[in-house]
N, C-alpha and C positions, 0 to 999 in steps of 0.2 A: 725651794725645790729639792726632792730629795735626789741625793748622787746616786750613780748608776752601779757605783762601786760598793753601795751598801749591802749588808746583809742581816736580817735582823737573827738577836740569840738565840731564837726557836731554832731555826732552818741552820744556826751554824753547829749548835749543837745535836742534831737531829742528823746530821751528814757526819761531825765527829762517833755518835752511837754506831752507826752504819758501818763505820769503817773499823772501828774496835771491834764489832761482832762479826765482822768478815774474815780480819786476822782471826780471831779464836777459830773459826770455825775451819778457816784451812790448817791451824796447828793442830785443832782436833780429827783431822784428816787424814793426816799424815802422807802427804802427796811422797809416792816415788815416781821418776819420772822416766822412762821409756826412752827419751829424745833428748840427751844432752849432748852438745858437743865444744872439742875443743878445736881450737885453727881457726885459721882467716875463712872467714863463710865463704860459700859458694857463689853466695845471693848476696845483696846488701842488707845490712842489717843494722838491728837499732841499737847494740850497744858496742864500747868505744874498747873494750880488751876482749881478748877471745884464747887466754890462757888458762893451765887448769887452777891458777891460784883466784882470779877472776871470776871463775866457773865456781867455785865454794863459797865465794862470798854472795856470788849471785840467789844462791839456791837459800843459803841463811836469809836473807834478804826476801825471797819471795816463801820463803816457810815449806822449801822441798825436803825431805829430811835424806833422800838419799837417789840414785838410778846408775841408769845404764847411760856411757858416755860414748861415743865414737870420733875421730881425728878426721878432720872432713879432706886433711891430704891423704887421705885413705880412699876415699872417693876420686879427688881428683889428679894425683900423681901413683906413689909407690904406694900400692895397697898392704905389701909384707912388711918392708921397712918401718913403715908407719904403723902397723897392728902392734911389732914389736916395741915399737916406742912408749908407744900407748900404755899399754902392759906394763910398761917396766915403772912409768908413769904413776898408777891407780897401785901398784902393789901393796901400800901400805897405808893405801883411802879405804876403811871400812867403811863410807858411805858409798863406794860409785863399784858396778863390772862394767866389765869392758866390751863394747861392740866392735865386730871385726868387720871390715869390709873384703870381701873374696872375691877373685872371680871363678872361672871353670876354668883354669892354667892349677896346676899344685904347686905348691909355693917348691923355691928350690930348697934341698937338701932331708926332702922329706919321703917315702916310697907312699905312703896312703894318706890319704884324708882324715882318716881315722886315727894317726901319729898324729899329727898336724893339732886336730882339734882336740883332744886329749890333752898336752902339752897346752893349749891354749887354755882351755877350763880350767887346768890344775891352774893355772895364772888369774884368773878370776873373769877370764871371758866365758859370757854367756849369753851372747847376740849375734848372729850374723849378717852382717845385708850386703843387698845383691842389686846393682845396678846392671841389668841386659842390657837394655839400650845403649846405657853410653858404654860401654865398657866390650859391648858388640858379641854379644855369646847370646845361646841360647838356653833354654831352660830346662828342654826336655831332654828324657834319654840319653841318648847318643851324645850328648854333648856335658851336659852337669851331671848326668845318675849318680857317679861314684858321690860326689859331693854330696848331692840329696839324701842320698843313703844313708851317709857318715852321720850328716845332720837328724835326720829321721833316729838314726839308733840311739842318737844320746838326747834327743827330746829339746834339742838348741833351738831356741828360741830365731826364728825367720822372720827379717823383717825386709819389707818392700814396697818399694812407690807403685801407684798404681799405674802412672804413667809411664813407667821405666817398663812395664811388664803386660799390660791389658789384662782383661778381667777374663778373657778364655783359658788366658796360664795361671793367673790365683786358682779356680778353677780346677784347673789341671792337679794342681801341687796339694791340692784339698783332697783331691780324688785319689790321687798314689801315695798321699804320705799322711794317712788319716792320723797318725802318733804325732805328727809334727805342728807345732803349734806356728802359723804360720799371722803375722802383724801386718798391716798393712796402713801405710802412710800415707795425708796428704798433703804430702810435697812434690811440688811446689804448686799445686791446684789444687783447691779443694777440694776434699773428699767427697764433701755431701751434693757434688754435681751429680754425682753417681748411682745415688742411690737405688736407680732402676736395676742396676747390676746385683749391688751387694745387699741389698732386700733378703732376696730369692736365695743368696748366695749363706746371708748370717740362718737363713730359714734351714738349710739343708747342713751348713759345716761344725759341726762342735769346735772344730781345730781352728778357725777362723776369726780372727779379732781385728778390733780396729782402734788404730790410734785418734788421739783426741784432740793437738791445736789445729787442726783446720776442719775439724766436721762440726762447726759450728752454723747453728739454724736453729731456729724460733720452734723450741718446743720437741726437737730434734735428739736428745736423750731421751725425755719423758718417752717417747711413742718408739725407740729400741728398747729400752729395757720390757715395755709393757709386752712388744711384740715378742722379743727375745731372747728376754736377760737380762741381768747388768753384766752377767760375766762374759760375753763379747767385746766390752769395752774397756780399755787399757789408756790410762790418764801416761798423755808427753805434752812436752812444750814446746821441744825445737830451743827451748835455750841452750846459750845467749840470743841467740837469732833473731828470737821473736820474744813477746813478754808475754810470762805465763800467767796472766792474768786472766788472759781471755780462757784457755783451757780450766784455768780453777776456781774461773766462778762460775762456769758450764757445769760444773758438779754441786760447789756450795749451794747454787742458787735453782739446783733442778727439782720439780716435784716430782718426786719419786721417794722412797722409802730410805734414811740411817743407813741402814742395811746397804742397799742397792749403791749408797752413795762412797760409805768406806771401801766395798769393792772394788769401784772403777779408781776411786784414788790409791789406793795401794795394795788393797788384796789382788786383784788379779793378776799381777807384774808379781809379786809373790810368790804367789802356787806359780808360776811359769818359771821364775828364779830358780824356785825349790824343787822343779821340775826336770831339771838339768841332771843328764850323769855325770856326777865327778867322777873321774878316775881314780 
């Protein structure tokens, strides 16, 4: 009787091919990543260090060759303290910038938004995100404008959970800050619950993109890019957090166009990088 534990050399060599042509194909991709972070997760998560030395081995390991990082006690303690650390951090990683977390308070010792984020860029931030919800602010006007502004003038890259914010204030932030390239995250829900929202939403905003380890669905890139674009979509992973595996073979393995597919892995994080005013 044959064992249950066998496997004959076709099918074991035919899973070795598969997976050698998978690595080339995410090196020939050159993933940068949107969503890396360092610190104790938020969430629970699958892997066992959450340092930035950890965080490089990780990305060598899954074949990212560079991104944007954020300190998730940036999120959930001292947002200044911890942007600064961060920063001081990445100075001298020519693979990673730095995402800041902000709220609508100006950090102390600074008179505008416009010092602040200046100062920040020259340091190699070039992200910001914004939790409403918890963090209890509002979005509009009277409450962030100065911030939005500052962010709008130097083209800094916005990013945001859909949940932290609803889709009447993406929306919003489409509509008054048409310069501003505005990301949008699915943490900790998936994104592609949504789609009746951001359909309409990718149809009307140039400025509007979306990240990529949770808009994961059958067939769910093919039919934005065909609708869309590919340049609406901006490849993260959420590493460490999550395994960017599921994000990177969402692009390896979509039918759609070379072209279409280097975009979402690295070109479009790119022109948005490159997009940024240094001061």
């Amino acid at each position: 009787m044959m064992s249950e534990k066998y496997v004959s050399p076709d099918a074991q060599a035919r899973v070795e091919r598969l997976v050698a042509e998978y690595r080339e194909q995410k090196k020939a991709l050159r993933f940068l990543d949107s969503n890396l972070w360092v610190g104790r997760p938020m969430q629970p998560g699958f892997c066992l260090r959450w340092d930035l030395e950890a965080l490089l081995g990780y990305m060598d390991r899954y074949a990212i060759e560079g991104g944007i990082v954020t300190h998730s006690a940036a999120a959930m303690e001292d947002p200044y303290a911890t942007n600064e650390e961060l920063l001081d951090w990445i100075a001298d990683q020519e693979r990673l910038w730095g995402g800041l977390v902000v709220t609508s308070e100006l950090p102390p010792g600074y008179s505008t938004w416009g010092d602040y984020l200046d100062r920040a860029i020259s340091r190699k931030a070039r992200l910001v995100r914004l939790f409403p919800a918890s963090h209890r602010f509002s979005l509009e006007r009277w409450c962030s404008g100065a911030l939005l502004d500052a962010l709008h003038e130097r083209r800094m890259l916005l990013a945001v959970w859909h949940i932290e914010t609803g889709w009447n204030a993406i929306k919003m932030l489409c509509d008054t800050y048409p310069d501003l390239p505005i990301l949008v995250e699915g943490r900790p829900q998936k994104i592609v619950y949504h789609n009746r929202f951001f359909y309409p939403l990718l149809e009307r905003y140039p400025n509007l993109h979306l990240e990529l380890h949770n808009l994961n669905v059958y067939l769910g890139i093919e039919d934005m890019v065909g609708r869309f674009g590919a340049e609406h979509l901006v490849f993260g992973s959420c590493l460490p957090f999550n395994d960017p595996n599921t994000a990177q073979m969402m692009v390896t393995a979509a039918r759609i166009g070379d072209s279409a597919k280097r975009q979402i892995a690295h070109g479009n994080l790119q022109n948005l990088l490159d997009g940024v005013m240094v001061p």
